[in-house]
N, C-alpha and C positions, 0 to 999 in steps of 0.2 A: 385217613380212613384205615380202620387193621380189617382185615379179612383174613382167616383162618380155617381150614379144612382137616376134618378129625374120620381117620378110616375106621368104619364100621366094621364090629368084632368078624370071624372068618366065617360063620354063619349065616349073617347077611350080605357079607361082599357079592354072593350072585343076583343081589337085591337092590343094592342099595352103594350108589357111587360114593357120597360120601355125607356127612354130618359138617357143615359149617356152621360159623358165626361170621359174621360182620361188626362193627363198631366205629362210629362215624370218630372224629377226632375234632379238635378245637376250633379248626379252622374249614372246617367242610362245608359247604353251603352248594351243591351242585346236583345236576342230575344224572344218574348211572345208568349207566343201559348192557343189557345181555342180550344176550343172539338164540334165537329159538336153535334147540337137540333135541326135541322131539319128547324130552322127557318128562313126565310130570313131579311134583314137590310140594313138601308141606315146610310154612313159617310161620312161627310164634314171633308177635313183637313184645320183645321187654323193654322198647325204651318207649318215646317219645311218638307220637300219630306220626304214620309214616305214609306218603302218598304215593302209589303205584303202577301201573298198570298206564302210564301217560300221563298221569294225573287225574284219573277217571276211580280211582278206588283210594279208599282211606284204611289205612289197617290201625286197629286202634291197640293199645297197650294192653297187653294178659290177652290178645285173643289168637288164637291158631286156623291159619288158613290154608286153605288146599290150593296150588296153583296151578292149574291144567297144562297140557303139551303146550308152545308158541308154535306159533307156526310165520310170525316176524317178530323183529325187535320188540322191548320193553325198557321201558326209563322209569326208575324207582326216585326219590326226592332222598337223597342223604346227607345230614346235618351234624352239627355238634350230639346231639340225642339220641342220634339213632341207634338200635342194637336189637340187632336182626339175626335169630338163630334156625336155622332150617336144613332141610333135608331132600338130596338129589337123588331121588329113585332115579333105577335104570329102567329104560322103555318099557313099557307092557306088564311091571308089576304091579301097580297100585290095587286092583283087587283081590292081590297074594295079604292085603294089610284091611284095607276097605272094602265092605258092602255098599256100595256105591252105584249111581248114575251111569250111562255110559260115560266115559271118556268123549267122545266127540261131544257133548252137550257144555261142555268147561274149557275146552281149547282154549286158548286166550283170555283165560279167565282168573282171578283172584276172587274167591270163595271161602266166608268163614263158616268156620264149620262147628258144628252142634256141641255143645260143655262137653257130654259123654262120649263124645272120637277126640278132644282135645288133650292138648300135653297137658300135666298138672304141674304149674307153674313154679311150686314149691320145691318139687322132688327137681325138677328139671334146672333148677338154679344150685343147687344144693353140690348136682356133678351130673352133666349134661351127659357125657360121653357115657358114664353108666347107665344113667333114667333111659337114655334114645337108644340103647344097645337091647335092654331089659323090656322096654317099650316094642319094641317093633317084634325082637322075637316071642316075644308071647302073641303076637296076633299074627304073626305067619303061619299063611296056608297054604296047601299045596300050587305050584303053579302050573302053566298052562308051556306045555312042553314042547309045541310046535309051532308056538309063536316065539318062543326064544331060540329055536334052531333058523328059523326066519331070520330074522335081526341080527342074528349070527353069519347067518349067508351077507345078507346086508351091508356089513360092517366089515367080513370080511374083504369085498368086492370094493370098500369104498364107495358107496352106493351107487356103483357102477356093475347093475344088473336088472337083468329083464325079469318081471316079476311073475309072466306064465314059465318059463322055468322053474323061478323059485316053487312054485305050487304043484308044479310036477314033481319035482325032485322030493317034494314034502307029499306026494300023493295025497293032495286037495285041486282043488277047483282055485283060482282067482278070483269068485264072489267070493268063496268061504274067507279066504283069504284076509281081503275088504272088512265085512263083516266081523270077524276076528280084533283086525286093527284099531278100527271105530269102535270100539267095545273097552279094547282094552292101553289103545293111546291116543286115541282121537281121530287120527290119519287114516289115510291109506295107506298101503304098504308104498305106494310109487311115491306117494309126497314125502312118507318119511327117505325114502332113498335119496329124497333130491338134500334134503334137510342132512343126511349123512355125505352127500356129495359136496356140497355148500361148506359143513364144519372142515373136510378136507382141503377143497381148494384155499380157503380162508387159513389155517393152519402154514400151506405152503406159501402164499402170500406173508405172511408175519416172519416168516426165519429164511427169505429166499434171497431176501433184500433186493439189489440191482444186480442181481448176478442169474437169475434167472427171467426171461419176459414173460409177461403175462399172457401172451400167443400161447408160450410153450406148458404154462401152467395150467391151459385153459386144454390143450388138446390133450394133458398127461391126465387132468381130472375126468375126461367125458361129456367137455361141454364143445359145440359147435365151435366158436371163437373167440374171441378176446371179447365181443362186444356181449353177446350170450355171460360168460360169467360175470363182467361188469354187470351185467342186469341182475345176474342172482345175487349178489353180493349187496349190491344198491335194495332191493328188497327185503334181503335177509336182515339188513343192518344200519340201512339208511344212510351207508357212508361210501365214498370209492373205496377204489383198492387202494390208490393213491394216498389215502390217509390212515394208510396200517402203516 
């Protein structure tokens, strides 16, 4: 399997994490799985039916789909065929690009989306990096300014923050807050924070090896204790810690 990740030009970068492809190889026959960030995404498949979402969705060849926020694991089927080219918005932009749904209606979801919001298959094969750069900034709109000071707080904190703060310090309310979030990423402000505390501990688990325990990982992220981020982790990904 090649996987590949292409930075979007500097006018999207507050937009948009990154432009990838995928490409299964000769011997791939397996199921892949990612870990919900809160983010939402768009993929076009150019290769071969690809199954997704657990195996509960079929993404079919030329069509382009919108992937809502996860809020747990997801396992895609990749093969010798597959070739899978999409797009990692950062939190809370997808209406900066889309007249769309709320976000909470798509969470956990794989949705294809209408000929005229679709890539044009042509142009976007021809040189991706251009068409997806050219693509997105023509449909960028103003964005939503105090949900990305949010997120910001958020992320700064390692999603280790109280969220009627957050909304004071941003002079709103905690419904507005809410409301806000499910609008524009599905969540709540508090579940995306656990979902940014989850990517964190997860992070120091993979590079800590046996040289830090998981007690001290667990009381440095914000969680109760060892057995508390074993749980989040088991949810988030369906795996121990053990098997990072």
């Amino acid at each position: 399997m090649e996987y590949e990740e292409i930075t979007p030009c500097t006018a999207l970068s507050p937009y948009i994490h990154a432009f990838w492809e995928l490409k299964g190889g000769n011997e791939d026959r397996q199921w892949e799985r990612n870990f919900p960030d809160g983010c939402a995404g768009l993929v076009i498949n150019l290769g071969a039916t690809c199954l997704t979402d657990n195996g509960m969705v079929r993404m079919d060849a030329g069509k382009t789909y919108v992937v809502g926020a996860m809020t747990s694991f997801k396992d895609s089927f990749i093969e010798e065929n597959t070739h899978l080219l999409g797009v990692c918005l950062k939190p809370g932009v997808f209406a900066n690009f889309y007249n769309y749904a709320s976000q909470s209606e798509i969470i956990d979801q794989t949705i294809q989306l209408e000929a005229v919001q679709s890539f044009d298959i042509d142009k976007l094969i021809k040189n991706p990096a251009y068409y997806l750069n050219d693509f997105f900034t023509h449909r960028l709109q103003n964005g939503n300014g105090l949900l990305r000071m949010v997120i910001e707080d958020i992320h700064r904190t390692k999603g280790q923050v109280n969220i009627s703060e957050i909304a004071k310090r941003n002079f709103t309310t905690v419904r507005q807050l809410e409301r806000k979030f499910k609008i524009q990423i599905g969540i709540t402000p508090k579940e995306y924070s656990r979902i940014v505390r989850f990517q964190n501990a997860l992070s120091k688990i993979k590079c800590s090896g046996q040289e830090t325990s998981l007690l001290d990982i667990a009381f440095e992220c914000g969680y109760y204790d060892h057995s508390h981020l074993t749980n989040d982790i088991k949810r988030n990904t369906g795996m121990l810690p053990s098997q990072f």
